[in-house]
N, C-alpha and C positions, 0 to 999 in steps of 0.2 A: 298514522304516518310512519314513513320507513326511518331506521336508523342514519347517521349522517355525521362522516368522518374527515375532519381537514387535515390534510397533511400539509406542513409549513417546509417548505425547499423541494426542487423537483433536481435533485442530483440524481444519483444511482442508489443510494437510500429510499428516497421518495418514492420514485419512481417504481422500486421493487416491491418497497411497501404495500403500493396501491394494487400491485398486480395480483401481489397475497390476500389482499381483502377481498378481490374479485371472483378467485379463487372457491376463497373458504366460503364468503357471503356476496354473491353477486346482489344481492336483494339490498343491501348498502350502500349510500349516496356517498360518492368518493370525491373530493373537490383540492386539487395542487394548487398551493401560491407561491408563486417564484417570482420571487423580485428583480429579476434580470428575461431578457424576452428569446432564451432556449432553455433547453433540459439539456439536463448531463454535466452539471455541475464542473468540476475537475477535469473532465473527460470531453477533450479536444482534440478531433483530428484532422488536421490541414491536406484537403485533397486538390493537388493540380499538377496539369503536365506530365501524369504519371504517376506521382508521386501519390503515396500515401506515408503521413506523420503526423505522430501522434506529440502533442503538446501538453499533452498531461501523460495522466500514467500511461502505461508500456504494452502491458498484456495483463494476462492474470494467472495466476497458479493452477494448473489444471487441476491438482488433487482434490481441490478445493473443488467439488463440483455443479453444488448449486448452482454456480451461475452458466456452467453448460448445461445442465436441466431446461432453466427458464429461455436460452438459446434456442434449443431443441424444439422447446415448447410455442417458440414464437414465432417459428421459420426460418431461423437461420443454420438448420442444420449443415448444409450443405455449403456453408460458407465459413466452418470454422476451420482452423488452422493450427498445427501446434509445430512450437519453434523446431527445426533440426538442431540435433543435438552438439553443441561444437564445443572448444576447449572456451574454457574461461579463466582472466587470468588475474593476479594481484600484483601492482605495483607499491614494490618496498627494495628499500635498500638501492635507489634509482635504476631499476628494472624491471622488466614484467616478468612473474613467474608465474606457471602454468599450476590452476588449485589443484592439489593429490587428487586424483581420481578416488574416490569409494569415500571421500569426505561428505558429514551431513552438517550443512554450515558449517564448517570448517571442524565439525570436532571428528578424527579420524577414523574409521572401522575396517578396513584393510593396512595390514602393515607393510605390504611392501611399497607401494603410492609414497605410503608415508616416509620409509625410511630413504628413499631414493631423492624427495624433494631438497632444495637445495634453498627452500625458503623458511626452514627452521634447521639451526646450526646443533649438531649430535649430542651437546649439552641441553636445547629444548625439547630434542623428539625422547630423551630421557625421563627429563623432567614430568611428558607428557604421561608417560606410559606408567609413573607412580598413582597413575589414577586407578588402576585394576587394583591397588592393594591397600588405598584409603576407603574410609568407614563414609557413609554418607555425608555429607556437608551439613551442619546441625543447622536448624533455621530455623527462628523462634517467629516471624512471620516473613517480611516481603526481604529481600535481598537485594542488592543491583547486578546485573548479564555479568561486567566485571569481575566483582568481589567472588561469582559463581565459577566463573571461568578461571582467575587466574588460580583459585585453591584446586580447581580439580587437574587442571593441565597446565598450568603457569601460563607465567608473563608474556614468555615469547610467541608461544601458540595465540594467544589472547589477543596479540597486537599487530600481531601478521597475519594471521586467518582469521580469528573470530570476528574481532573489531570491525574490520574492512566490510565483512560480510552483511553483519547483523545492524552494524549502530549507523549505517546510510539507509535501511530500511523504514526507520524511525526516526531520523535525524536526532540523534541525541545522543549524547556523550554517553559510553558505553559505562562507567563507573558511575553515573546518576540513572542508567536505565533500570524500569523495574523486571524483574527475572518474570514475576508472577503476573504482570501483564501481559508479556510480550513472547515467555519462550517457556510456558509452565511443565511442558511436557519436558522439557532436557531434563529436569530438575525430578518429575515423575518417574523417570526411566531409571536413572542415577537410584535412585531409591529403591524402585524394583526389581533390579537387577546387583544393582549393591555397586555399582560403577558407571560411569558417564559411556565411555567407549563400548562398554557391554552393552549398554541399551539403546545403542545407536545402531551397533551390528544387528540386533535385534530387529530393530525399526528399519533395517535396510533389509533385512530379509523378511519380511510384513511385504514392503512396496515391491521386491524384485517378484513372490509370489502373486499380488496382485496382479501385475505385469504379467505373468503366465497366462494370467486369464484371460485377457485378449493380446494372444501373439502378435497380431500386426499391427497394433496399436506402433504408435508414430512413440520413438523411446523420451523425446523431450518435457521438460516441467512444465514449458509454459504455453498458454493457448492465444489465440488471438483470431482476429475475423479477413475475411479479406481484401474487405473496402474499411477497417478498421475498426477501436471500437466505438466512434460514432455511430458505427451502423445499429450497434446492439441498441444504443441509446434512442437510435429515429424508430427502429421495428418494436422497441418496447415501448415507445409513447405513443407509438398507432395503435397497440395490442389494445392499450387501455384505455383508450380515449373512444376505440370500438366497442370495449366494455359498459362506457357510460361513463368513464372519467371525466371531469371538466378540471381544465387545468389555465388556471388565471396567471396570464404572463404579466412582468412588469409593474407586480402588485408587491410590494413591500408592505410588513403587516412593521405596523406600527406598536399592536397593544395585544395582548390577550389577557380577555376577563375570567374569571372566574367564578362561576355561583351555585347553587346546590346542586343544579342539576343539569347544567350546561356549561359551554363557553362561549364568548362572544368573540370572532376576530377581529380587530378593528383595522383598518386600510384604506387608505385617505379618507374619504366623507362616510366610506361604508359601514359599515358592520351587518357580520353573518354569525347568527348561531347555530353551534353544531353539536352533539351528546358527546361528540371522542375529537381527540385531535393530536396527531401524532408530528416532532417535532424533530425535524433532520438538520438543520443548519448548524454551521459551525458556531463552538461556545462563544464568538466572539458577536454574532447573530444573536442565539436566545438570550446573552446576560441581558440585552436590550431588556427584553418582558421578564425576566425574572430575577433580575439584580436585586431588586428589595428584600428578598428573604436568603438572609444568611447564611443557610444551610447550602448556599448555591458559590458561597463565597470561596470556594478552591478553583472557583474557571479563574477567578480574580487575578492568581498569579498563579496560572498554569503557561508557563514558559513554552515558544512555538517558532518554530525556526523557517526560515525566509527560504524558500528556493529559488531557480531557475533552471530551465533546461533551454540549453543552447544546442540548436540543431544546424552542422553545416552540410550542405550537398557541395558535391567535387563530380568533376569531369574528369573519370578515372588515370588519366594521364597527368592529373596537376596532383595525384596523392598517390606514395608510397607507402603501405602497410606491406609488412611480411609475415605478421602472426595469422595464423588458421585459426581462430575462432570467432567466440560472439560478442569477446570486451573483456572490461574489466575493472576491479574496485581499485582503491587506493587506502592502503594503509595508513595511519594520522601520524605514524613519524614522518610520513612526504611531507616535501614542503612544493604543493602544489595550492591551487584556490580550489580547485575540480576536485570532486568525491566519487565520481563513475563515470564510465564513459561506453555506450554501446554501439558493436560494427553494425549500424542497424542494418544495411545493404545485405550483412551477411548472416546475419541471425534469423530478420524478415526479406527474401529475396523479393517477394512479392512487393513492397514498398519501394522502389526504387528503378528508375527507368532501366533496361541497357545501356549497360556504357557509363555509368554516375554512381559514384561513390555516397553512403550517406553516414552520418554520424551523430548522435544523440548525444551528449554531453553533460554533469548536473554540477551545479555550482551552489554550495549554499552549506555552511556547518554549523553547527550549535553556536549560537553567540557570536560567529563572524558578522560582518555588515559589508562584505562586500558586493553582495547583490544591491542594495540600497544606495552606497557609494559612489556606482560608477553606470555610465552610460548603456543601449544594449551595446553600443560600437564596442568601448571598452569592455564589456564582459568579452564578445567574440574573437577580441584580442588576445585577453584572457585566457580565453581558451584554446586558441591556437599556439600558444605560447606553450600552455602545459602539455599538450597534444606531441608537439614538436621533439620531446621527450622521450615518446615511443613509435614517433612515425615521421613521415619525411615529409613535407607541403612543396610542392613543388609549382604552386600556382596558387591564384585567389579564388575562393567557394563560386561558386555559379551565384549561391545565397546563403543566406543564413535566416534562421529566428529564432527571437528571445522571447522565451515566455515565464515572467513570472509570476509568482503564487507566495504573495506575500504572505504570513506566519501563516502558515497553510500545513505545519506537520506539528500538530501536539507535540510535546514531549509528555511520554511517563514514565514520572521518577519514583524511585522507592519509594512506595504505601501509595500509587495510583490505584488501584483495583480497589483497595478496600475501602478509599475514600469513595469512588465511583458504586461500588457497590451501597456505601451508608445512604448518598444521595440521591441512588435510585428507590431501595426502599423508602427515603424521603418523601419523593415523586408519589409513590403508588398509595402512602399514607395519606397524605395531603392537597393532590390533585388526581380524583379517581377518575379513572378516562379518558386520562393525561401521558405519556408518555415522552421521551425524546431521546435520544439514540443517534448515531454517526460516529467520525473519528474520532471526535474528543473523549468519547464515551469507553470504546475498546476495539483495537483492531485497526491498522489502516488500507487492509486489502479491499480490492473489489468485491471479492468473493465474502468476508468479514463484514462486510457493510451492506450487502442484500440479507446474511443469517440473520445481522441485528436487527433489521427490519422485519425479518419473516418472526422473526420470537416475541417485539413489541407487538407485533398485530396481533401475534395469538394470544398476547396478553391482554391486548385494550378489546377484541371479539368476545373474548369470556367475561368481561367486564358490562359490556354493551346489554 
């Protein structure tokens, strides 16, 4: 009999997963249970009238390229897309300014960007530039982005550019965030270069050379699809279900067993045994089946912050914007609810009828409850209140929608990685064949969450 792998969640994890095992061993029974009755987990995009909106994530980092590999691979070449490149901006100091040009997350590598910006005052672009002549940052292991940043470039840099930039990525307060989960390379370069800004310049001339390599490459970071990324999600669940995938919707797994040589899924009256079974759902999902053993007990009070993304459409004559770009973050000295906000109309032109304005909006910070608190009416309130700030409403949305994703962004705090790593060697000691992998685990990009998958597979195939 042939080998036979369950994968538990059919997100973009899952989903990737099974693609890799098809891949490496077609000769392998691949079987998804998703407890809800679609794939694509997180990744929702509302198509009507025109519109294309996305209700989860946004796009995805082009550099990162696995996931236009698997694009490529599956027929959507011809429908990807990557953002035009346009100003983006930071609201501080109750204003939008325009981020320095030649910044990589905010830490600087051209000086004139930098000394012209008028969103760090001539005492913090000072303070910034004592970083060429400090000795590495000592670090006896994990650190927080913070405590990294404000020793190499100070507070103000820290709190106007970095902050804004990095700690909405991960929803999590940038002085509890872990360095070596989330940003290990800043702290690699800083090291091999002997200074943070040195080894960014570095790293900007890596990418500007890469970029040589195909001149008419489109100059933007980020990619996306043209009926959006639901589409990637429907053509990668045909790819594999054409493979031999069987993918059981609606099936919540209740139990998984353990015994020498297998595992049993359990799920209502059923149970399936299978040699491997790889585990993608959120920690809030597996502690279900694996709360009893200790070693698991850091999901326990792994802290995860609430979101929402409030989307309104305008009938270009009831909204007044006058900035050229594609959005912008918001600093944590604002005293706004809203932590970003993107011109999606003009970043994705393709999303959005002629004639209609559209706008993405994200509400949700460490420890606040005001997504929980209030209505969607009141969040949209909300939001146009804050909005109101940097642009003019000049009428009521055509529509709106609220969609949230209740504790849906891990945090990791200083010493995440090496916990995650102790309990993964955990994993591989004491359930061989076993795997489980997702956000909680490391990374919360799209592109970050098909690598995890494609590395658990090559680990549970050589097991197999």
């Amino acid at each position: 009999m042939g080998k036979s792998i369950a994968i538990i969640g059919a997100g973009i994890t899952g989903l990737s997963s099974a693609y890799f095992i098809k891949k490496l061993r077609p000769d392998v029974d691949v079987t998804i249970f998703e407890s809800s009755n679609r794939t694509g987990g997180k990744i929702q995009t509302y198509r009507k009238d025109g519109y294309t909106i996305e209700l989860g994530p946004e796009s995805y980092l082009g550099r990162k390229q696995i996931m236009t590999d698997i694009a490529q691979d599956i027929g959507l070449e011809n429908d990807l897309i990557t953002n035009q490149t346009g100003q983006s901006y930071i609201y501080a100091k109750n204003k939008l300014f325009p981020i320095p040009g030649g910044s990589i997350l905010g830490v600087p590598t051209d000086i004139k960007p930098f000394l012209k910006t008028k969103l760090i005052s001539p005492q913090g672009k000072l303070r910034a530039g004592l970083d060429l002549f400090k000795k590495p940052t000592e670090m006896n292991e994990d650190i927080s982005v913070g405590a990294f940043f404000r020793e190499r470039l100070g507070d103000e840099i820290l709190e106007n550019l970095i902050e804004p930039l990095m700690g909405g990525i991960y929803g999590t307060n940038i002085d509890d965030l872990s360095l070596m989960s989330t940003f290990p390379e800043f702290k690699h370069r800083e090291e091999q270069f002997g200074s943070l800004i040195k080894g960014m310049r570095h790293e900007k001339l890596q990418r500007q050379k890469q970029r040589q390599l195909y001149p008419g490459a489109p100059k933007g970071q980020f990619k996306q699809f043209k009926h959006g990324l639901s589409s990637f999600i429907e053509y990668l669940t045909e790819y594999i279900v054409n493979k031999g995938v069987e993918i059981k919707y609606q099936t919540p797994i209740k139990d998984i067993i353990t015994s020498q040589t297998n595992y049993e899924i359990i799920s209502g009256d059923n149970k399936d045994t299978f040699d491997s079974v790889l585990v993608t759902t959120p920690h809030q999902t597996f502690m279900q089946w694996f709360g009893n053993d200790p070693a698991f007990d850091y999901f326990n009070s792994m802290d995860c912050t609430t979101v929402a993304t409030v989307v309104l459409a305008f009938d270009e004559k009831n909204i007044e914007n006058t900035y050229d770009g594609t959005g912008f973050v918001i600093a944590r000295t604002s005293e706004t609810d809203i932590t970003a906000c993107t011109w999606t109309s003009k970043k994705w032109p393709f999303t959005t009828p002629e004639g209609k304005v559209l706008i993405r909006a994200y509400v949700g910070k460490p420890n606040d409850t005001v997504v929980d608190e209030h209505t969607d009416e009141e969040l949209v309130n909300i939001v146009k209140k804050d909005l109101s700030q940097m642009m003019t409403f000049k009428g009521a949305p055509d529509f709106s929608i609220v969609n949230r994703l209740p504790k849906s962004m891990p945090q990791y705090h200083v010493g995440h990685i090496n916990k995650i790593r102790s309990i993964q060697t955990h994993i591989k000691q004491n359930y061989p064949k076993l795997r489980i992998t997702g956000a909680s685990f490391e990374a919360v990009g799209l592109p970050d969450c098909i690598q995890q998958g494609k590395n658990a597979v090559e680990e549970l195939l050589a097991e197999l």
